[in-house]
C-alpha positions as CSV (number, residue, x, y, z in Angstrom):
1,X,66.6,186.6,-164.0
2,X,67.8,186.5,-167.0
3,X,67.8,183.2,-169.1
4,X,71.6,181.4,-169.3
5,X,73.4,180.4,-172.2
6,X,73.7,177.1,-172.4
7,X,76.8,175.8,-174.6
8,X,76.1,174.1,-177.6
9,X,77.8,170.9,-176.9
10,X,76.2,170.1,-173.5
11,X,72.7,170.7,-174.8
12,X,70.5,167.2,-174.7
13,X,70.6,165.0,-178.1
14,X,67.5,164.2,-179.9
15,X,66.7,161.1,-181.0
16,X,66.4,160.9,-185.1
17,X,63.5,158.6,-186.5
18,X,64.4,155.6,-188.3
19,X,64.9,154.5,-191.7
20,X,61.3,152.9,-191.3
21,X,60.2,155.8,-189.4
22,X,59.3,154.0,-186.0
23,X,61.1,155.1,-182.5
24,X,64.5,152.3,-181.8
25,X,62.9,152.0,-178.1
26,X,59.4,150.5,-179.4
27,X,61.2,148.3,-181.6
28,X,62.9,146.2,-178.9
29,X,59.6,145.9,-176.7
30,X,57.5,144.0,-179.1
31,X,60.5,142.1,-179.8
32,X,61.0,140.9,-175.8
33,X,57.2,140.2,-175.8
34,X,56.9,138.2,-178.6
35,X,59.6,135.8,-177.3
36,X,58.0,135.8,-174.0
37,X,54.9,134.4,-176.0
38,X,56.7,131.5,-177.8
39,X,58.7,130.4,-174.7
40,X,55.7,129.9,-172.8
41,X,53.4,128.1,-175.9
42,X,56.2,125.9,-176.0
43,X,56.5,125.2,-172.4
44,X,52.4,123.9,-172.3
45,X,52.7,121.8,-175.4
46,X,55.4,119.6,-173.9
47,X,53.4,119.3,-170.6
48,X,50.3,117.9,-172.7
49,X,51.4,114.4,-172.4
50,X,52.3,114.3,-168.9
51,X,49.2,115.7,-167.9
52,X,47.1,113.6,-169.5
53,X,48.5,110.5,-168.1
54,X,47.7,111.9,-165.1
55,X,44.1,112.4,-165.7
56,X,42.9,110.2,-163.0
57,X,44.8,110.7,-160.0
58,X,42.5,112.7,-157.6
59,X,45.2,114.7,-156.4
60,X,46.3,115.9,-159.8
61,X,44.0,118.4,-159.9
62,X,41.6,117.9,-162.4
63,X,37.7,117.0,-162.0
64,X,36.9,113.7,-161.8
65,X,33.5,111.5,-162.3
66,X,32.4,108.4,-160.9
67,X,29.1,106.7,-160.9
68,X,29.1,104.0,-158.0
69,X,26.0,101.6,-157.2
70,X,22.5,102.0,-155.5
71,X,21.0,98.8,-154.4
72,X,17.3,98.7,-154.7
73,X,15.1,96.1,-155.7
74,X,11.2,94.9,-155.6
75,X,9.2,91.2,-155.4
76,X,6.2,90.3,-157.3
77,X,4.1,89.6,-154.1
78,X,5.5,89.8,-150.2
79,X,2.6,87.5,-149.0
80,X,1.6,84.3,-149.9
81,X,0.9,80.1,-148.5
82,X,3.8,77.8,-148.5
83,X,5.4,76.8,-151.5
84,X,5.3,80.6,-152.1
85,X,7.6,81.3,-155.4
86,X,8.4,84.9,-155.2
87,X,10.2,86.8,-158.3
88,X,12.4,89.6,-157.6
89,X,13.6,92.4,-159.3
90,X,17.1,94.4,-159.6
91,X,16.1,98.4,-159.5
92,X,19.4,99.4,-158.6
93,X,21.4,102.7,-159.7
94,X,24.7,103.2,-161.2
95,X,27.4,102.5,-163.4
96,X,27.0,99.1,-165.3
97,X,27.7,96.2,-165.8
98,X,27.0,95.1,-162.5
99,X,27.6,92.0,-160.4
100,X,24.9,90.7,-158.1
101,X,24.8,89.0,-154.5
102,X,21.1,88.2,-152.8
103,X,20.2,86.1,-150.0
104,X,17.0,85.2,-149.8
105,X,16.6,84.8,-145.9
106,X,16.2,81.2,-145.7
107,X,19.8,80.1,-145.8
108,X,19.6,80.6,-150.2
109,X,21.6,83.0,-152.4
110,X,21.3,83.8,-155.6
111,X,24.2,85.7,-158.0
112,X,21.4,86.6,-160.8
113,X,20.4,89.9,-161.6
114,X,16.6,89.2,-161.4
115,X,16.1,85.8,-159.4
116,X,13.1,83.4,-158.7
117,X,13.0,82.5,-155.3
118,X,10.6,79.5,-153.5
119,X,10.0,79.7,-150.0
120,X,8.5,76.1,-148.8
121,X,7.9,76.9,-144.8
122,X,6.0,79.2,-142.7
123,X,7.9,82.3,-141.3
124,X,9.1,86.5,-141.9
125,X,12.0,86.3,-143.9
126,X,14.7,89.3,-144.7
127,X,15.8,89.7,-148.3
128,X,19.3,91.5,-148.7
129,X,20.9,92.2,-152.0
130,X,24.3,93.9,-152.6
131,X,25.5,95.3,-156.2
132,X,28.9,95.8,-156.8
133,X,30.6,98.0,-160.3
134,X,33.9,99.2,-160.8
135,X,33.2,102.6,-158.2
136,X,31.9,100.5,-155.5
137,X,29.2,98.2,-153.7
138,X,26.0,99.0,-151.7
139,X,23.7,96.7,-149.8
140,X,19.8,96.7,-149.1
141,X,18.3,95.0,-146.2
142,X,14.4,94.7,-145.6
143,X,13.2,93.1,-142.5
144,X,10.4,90.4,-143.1
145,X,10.2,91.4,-146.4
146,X,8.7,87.9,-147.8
147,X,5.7,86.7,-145.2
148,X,4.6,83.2,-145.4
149,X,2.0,81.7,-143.9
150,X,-2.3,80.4,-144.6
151,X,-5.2,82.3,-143.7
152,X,-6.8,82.1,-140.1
153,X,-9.3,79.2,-139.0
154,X,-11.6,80.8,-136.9
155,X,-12.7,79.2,-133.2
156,X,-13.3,81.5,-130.0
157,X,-14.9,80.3,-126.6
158,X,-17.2,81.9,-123.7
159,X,-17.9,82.2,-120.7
160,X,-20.5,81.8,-118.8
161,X,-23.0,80.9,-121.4
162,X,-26.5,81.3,-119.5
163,X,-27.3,83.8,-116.9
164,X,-29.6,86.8,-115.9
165,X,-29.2,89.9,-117.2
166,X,-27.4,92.3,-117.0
167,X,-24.9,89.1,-117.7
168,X,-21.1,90.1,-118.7
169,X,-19.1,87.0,-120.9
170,X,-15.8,87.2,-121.6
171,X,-14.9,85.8,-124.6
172,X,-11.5,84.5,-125.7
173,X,-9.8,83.8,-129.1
174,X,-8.6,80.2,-129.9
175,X,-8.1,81.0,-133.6
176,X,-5.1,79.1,-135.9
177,X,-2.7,80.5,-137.8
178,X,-2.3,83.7,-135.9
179,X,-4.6,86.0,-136.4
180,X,-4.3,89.8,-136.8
181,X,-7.4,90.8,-136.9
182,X,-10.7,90.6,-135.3
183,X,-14.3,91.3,-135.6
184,X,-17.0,90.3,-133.4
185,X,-20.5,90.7,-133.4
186,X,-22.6,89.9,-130.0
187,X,-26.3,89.1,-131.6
188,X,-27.8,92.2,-129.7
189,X,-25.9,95.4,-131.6
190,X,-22.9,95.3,-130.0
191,X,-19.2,94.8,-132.2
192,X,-15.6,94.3,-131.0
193,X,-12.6,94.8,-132.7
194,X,-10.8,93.3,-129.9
195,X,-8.9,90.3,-129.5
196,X,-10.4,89.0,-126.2
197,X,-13.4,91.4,-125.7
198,X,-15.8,91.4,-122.8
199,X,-19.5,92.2,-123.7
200,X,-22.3,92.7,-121.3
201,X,-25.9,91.7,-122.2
202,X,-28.5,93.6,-121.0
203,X,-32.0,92.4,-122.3
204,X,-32.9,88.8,-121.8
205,X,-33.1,86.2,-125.1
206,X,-30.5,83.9,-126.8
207,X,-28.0,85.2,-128.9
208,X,-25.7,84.2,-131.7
209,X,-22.2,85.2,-131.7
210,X,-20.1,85.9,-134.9
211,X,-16.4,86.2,-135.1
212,X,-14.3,86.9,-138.3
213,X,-10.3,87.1,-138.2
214,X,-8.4,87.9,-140.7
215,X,-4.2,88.1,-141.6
216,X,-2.0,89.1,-144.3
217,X,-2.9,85.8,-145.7
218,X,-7.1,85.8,-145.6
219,X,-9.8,85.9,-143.5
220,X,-12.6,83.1,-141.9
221,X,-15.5,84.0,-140.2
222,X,-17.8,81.4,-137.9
223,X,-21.2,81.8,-135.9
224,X,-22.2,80.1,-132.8
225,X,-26.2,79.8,-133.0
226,X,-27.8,80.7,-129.9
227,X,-24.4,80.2,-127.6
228,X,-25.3,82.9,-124.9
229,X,-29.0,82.9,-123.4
230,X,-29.9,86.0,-120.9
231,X,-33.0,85.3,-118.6
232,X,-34.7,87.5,-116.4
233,X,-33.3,87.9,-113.1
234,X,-35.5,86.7,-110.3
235,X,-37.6,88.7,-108.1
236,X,-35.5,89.7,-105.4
237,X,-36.4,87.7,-102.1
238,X,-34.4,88.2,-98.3
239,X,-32.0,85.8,-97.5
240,X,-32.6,83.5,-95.3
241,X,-29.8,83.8,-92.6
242,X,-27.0,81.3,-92.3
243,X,-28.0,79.9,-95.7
244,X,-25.3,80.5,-98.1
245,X,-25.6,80.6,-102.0
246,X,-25.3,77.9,-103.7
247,X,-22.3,77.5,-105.8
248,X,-21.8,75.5,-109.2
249,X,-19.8,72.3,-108.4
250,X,-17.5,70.6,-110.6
251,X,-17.9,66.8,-112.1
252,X,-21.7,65.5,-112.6
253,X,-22.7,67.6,-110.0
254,X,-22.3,70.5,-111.8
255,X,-23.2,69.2,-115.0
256,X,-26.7,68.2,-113.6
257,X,-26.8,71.8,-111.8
258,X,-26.3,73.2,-115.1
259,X,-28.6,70.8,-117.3
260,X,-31.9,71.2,-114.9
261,X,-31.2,75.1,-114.6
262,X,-31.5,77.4,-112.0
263,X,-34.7,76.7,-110.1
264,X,-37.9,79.1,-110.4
265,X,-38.3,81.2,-107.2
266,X,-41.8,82.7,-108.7
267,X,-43.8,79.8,-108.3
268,X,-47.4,80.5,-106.6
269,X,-46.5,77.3,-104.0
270,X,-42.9,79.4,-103.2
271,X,-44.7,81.0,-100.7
272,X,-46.0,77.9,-98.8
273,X,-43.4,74.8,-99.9
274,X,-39.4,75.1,-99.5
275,X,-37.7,75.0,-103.1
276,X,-36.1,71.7,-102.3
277,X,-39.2,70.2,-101.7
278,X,-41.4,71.2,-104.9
279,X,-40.5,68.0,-107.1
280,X,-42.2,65.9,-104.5
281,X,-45.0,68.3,-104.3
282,X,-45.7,67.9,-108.1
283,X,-45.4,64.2,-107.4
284,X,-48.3,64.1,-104.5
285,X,-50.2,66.3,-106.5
286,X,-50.1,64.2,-109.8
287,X,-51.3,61.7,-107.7
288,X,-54.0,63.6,-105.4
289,X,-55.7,64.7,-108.7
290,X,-56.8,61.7,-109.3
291,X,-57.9,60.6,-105.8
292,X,-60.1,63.3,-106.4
293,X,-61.2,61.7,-109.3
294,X,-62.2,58.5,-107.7
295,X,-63.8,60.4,-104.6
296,X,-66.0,62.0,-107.1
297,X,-66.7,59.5,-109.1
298,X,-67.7,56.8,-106.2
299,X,-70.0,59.4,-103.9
300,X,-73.3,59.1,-103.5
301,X,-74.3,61.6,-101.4
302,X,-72.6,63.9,-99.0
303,X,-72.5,61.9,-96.4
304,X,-70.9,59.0,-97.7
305,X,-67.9,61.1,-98.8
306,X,-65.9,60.1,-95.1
307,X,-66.7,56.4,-95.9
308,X,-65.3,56.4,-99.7
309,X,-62.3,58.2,-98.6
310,X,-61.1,56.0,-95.8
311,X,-62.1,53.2,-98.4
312,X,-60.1,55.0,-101.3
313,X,-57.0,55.0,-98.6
314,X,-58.2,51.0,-97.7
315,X,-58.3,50.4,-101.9
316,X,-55.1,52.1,-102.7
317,X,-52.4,50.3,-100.0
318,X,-54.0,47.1,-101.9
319,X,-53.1,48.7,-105.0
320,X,-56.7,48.6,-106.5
321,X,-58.0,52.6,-106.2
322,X,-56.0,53.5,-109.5
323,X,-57.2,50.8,-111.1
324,X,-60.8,51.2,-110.5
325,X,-60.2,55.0,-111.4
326,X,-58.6,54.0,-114.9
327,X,-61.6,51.4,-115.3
328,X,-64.0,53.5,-114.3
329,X,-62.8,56.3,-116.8
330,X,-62.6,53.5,-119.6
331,X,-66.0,52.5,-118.9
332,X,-67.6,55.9,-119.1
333,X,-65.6,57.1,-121.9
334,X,-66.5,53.5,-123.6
335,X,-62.9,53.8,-124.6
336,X,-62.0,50.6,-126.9
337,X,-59.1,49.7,-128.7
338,X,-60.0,50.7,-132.4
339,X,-58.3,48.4,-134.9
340,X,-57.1,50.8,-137.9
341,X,-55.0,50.6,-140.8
342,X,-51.3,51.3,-139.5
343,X,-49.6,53.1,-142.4
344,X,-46.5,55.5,-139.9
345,X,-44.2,53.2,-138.5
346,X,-46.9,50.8,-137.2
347,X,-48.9,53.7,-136.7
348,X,-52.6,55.2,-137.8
349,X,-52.9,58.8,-138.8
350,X,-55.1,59.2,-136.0
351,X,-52.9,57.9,-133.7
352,X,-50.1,59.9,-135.4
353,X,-52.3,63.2,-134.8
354,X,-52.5,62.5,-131.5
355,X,-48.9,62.1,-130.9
356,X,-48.4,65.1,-132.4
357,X,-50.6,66.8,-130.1
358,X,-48.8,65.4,-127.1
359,X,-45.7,66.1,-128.1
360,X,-46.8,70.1,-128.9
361,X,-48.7,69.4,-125.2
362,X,-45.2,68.2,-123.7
363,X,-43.2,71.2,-124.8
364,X,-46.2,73.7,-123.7
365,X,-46.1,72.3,-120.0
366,X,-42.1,72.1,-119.9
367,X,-41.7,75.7,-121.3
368,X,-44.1,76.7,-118.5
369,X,-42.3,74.7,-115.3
370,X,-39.1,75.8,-116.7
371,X,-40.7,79.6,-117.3
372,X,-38.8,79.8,-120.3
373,X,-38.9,83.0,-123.0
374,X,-41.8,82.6,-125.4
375,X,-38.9,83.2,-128.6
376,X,-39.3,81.2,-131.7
377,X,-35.8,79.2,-131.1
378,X,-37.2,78.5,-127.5
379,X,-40.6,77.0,-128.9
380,X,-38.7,74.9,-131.6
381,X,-36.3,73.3,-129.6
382,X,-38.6,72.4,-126.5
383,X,-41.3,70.8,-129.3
384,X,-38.1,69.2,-131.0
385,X,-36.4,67.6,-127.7
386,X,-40.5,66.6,-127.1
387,X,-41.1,65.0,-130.2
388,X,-37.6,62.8,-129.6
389,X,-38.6,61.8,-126.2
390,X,-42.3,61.2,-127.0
391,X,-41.5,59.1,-129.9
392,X,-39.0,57.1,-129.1
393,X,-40.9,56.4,-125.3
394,X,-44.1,55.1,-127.4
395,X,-42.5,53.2,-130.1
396,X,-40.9,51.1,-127.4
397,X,-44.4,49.9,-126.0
398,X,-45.8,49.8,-129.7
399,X,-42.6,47.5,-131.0
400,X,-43.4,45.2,-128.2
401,X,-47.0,45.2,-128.6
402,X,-47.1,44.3,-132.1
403,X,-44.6,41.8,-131.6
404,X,-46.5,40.2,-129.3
405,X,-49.6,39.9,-131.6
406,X,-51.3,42.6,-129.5
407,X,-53.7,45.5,-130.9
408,X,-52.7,48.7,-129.5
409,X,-54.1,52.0,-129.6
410,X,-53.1,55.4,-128.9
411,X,-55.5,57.8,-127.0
412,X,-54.9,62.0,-125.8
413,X,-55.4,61.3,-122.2
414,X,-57.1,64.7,-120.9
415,X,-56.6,63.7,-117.0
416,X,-53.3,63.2,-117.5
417,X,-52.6,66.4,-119.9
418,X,-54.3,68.8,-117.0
419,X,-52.1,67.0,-114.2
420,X,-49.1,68.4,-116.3
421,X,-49.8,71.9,-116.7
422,X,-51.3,72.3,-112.8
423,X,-48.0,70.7,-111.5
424,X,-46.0,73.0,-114.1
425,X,-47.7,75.8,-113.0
426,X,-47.3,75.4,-108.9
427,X,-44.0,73.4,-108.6
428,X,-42.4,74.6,-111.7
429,X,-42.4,70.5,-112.3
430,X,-44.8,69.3,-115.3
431,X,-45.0,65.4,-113.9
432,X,-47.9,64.1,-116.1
433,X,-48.5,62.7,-119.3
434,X,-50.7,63.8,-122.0
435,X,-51.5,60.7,-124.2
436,X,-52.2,57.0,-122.8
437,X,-51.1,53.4,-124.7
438,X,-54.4,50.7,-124.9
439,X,-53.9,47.6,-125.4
440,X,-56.3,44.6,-125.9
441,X,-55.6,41.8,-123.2
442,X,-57.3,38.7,-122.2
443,X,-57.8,37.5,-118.9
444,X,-55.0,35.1,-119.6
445,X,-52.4,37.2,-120.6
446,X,-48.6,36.2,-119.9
447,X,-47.8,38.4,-117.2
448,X,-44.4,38.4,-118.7
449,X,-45.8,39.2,-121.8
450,X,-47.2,42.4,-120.0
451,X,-43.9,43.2,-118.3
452,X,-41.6,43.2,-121.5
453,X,-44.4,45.4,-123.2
454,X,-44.5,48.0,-120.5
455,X,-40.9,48.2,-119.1
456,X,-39.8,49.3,-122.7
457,X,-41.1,52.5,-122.6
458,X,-39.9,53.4,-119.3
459,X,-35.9,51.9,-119.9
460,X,-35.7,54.0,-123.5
461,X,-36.5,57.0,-120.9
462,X,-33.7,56.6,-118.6
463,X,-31.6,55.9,-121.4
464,X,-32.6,59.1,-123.1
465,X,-32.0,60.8,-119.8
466,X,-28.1,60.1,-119.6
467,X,-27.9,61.0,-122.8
468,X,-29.4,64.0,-122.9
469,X,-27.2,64.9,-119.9
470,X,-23.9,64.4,-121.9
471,X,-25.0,66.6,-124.3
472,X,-25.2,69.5,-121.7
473,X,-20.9,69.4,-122.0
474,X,-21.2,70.6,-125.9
475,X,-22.5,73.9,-125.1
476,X,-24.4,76.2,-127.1
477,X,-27.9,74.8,-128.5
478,X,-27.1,71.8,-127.7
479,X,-26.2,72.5,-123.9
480,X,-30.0,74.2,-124.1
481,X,-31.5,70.9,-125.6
482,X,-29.4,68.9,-123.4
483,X,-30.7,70.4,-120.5
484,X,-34.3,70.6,-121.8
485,X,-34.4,66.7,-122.9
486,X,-33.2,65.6,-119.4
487,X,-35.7,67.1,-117.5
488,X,-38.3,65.9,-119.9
489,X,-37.4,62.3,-120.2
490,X,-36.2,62.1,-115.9
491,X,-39.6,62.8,-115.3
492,X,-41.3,60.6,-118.1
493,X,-39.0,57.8,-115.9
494,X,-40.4,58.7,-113.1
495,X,-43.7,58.7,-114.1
496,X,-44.1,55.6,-115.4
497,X,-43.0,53.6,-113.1
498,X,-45.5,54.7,-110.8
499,X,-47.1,51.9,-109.5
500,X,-50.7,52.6,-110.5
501,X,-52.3,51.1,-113.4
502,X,-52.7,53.9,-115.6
503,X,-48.7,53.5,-115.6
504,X,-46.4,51.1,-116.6
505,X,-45.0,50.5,-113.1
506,X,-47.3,48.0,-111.9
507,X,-47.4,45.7,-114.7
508,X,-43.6,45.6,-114.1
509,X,-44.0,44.9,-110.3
510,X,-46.7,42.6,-110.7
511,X,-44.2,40.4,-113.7
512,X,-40.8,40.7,-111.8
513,X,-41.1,42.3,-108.7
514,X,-37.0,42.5,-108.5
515,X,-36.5,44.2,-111.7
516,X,-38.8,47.0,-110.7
517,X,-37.1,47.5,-107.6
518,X,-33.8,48.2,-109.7
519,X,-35.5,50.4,-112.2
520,X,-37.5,52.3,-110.1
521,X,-35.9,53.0,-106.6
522,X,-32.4,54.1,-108.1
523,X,-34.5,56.2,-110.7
524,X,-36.9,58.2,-108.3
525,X,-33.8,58.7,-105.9
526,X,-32.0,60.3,-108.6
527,X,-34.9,62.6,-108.8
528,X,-35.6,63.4,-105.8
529,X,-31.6,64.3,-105.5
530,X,-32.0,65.9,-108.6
531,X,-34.8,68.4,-107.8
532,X,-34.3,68.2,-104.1
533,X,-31.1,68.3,-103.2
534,X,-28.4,69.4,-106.1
């Protein structure tokens, strides 16, 4: 095709530069932009103000930062014995200043920022402090915080305290001021960290039993000396049928069960003599001994030896045959009253070395009636409760003596000392004596004089028993020592008042015949019930 014509007056016009040589079209685009530009500067500038005023409205927009309070604080020490001053401490967070509200537990507030604080009774007390600045509050609360209180005071009880092994004791806690902690130690190996712990023992001996509690506030400790004492169990024997065991009574029936022990079933007479009737045994025996004595000593020739005895029998319902014996001994010992230089208490060293003697002599024949453990405590406490009974028996005849002008003299009596340990060893029941009181007499001697002189002895005895007996109720030791001194001095009684002349009984009988009655009958009653029936 070929091209048209196009007329020269239709054809499109050109657009001629400018005078500065830029397009006209350009020129008015810059221009609208640039106005554009200021409008809007403008328009923020004027807005400044308004926003700033509005700065701290949380819904304007903008970020906003706070710094509200964290309540924390500390004391100097939580634990401590009334008055117990306690200084606390503010550790709490946040904006400052700060205003401060604490209550102390005990009914006290405090508006300080670190207080001092004295807490005068016993108790757990919470401590709560609340802080407060212009973003807020916050509040801490601690439970029992501050304790107040003293340390423990240690006490603890047991029971049973004697038996045979194996022998199980529960023991129970009686400490003050609340314990929280406890520690026990048995005496054979064996610990507790229990509060009321039961402990078996399983060897025989006598044990001492520690305890220490401690609290927040301390600690005490305290040790019971030989509180728990184990024998060896009895050989096992059959019952007798219809005989039921024995049980420990309550009141002084059980106190005197307790104080004379349980009774020895190994004895070389069990198998021949009843258990009830072994006291009285030892007694016939103390007695037979020296019958023999005076059979011995008064036969010719063998067939004399009816004759003598059915006059021995004839001699002693007169109340002569003792005598004789005692006369006869003194005569072939030519035992006289030695006149020495008294330097002990009214006393001569010999005669002070022969008390001691009888009073080691005492405790050997008691340990073996009452077939006690051969331990060092054992030993020491029967020659201790010996040398007390001993002692105070003789320096009641020797008081009396000397006040009435008379020499006296103290002799080991050998008879008497093997009469102990045979009745010791078959009746379990050491009724004896080991020393003997002479005294220089003349034919015309007061008879009163005599009495005073040899019913002191036998009195302090029976007073020594009773007391003795109330010492069973303290336990421990002295329960041991109780029960130990009791036998010893119910038997020394006893003894005494026989009414042969080698004891004190007949001089008493033969100067008022009404107070031996009284002393005696109630006295060897008691013993028989004692040994034979309780």
């Amino acid at each position: 095709m070929e091209p048209q014509n196009i007329p020269e007056h239709v054809q499109p016009k050109q657009d001629l530069p400018s005078a500065h040589g830029h397009q006209t079209g350009g020129t008015m685009t810059h221009r609208i932009l640039v106005y554009l530009f200021l409008c809007i500067s403008l328009l923020g500038l004027a807005s400044l103000p308004a926003a700033a005023a509005d700065s701290t409205n949380p819904g304007s927009g903008y970020i906003v930062v706070t710094n509200p309070p964290v309540a924390d604080f500390f004391a100097s020490n939580q634990h401590g014995s009334p008055p117990f001053v306690v200084s606390f401490a503010d550790t709490s967070l946040g904006y400052t200043p700060m205003t401060y509200a604490w209550d102390f537990g005990d009914g006290t507030t405090s508006d300080r920022e670190n207080p001092t604080h004295t807490y005068k009774a016993d108790g757990e007390y919470t401590v709560s402090l609340t802080v407060t600045n212009q973003y807020g509050s916050d509040t801490k609360t601690v439970d029992g915080f501050i304790a107040v209180g003293n340390p423990p005071v240690t006490d603890f009880s047991a029971v049973p305290l004697e038996g045979t092994f194996p022998l199980t004791v529960s023991f129970t806690d009686t400490s003050a001021n609340k314990p929280t902690a406890w520690n026990w130690d048995f005496g054979d190996g064996g610990l507790s960290a229990e509060m009321n712990p039961t402990h078996t023992f399983m060897q025989p001996g006598i044990y001492t039993i520690q305890l220490k509690v401690s609290n927040i506030f301390g600690s005490d400790t305290i040790s019971k000396t030989s509180l728990i004492s184990v024998g060896s169990p009895a050989p096992s024997t059959a019952p007798t049928p219809g005989t039921p065991a024995q049980e420990r009574r309550e009141g002084i029936i059980g106190l005197i069960q307790e104080a004379k022990g349980p009774a020895a079933t190994n004895l070389p007479a069990s198998a021949y003599i009843p258990a009830q009737f072994m006291a009285l045994a030892a007694v016939i025996t103390s007695i037979a001994v020296l019958v023999i004595q005076i059979i011995v000593a008064n036969i010719g020739f063998i067939w004399q030896i009816i004759l003598k005895f059915l006059k021995f029998f004839a001699d002693l319902i007169g109340g002569h045959a003792i005598e004789k014996l005692s006369e006869k001994e003194i005569a072939a010992r030519k035992l006289a009253v030695r006149k020495m230089e008294q330097h002990y208490f009214g006393l001569s060293a010999t005669e002070v070395l022969v008390i001691e003697i009888a009073i080691i002599i005492v405790a050997l024949a008691f340990m073996l009636a009452d077939r006690a453990e051969l331990t060092l405590d054992m030993v020491l406490i029967y020659i201790a409760v010996g040398a007390v009974s001993v002692l105070l028996h003789d320096f009641a005849h020797r008081y009396f003596a000397t006040k009435h002008g008379q020499d006296a003299d103290t002799r080991f009596w050998g008879l008497g000392t093997v009469i102990m340990f045979v009745t010791a060893w078959l009746f379990g029941n050491a009724f004896g004596a080991s020393y003997r009181n002479l005294v220089n007499r003349t034919d015309d001697e007061n008879p009163r004089t005599i009495g005073i002189e040899m019913v002191a002895g036998p009195v302090v005895s029976i007073i020594l028993t009773f007391v003795f007996l109330a010492m069973v109720m303290l336990g421990g030791v002295w329960a041991i020592a109780g029960g130990i001194g009791f036998t010893i001095n119910l038997i020394t009684a006893v003894y005494s008042l026989m009414p042969i002349e080698t004891m004190d009984g007949l001089a008493i009988w033969r100067w008022n015949k009404s107070l031996y009655l009284a002393l005696f009958i109630p006295i060897f009653v008691f013993y028989c019930a004692v040994f034979m029936l309780i």
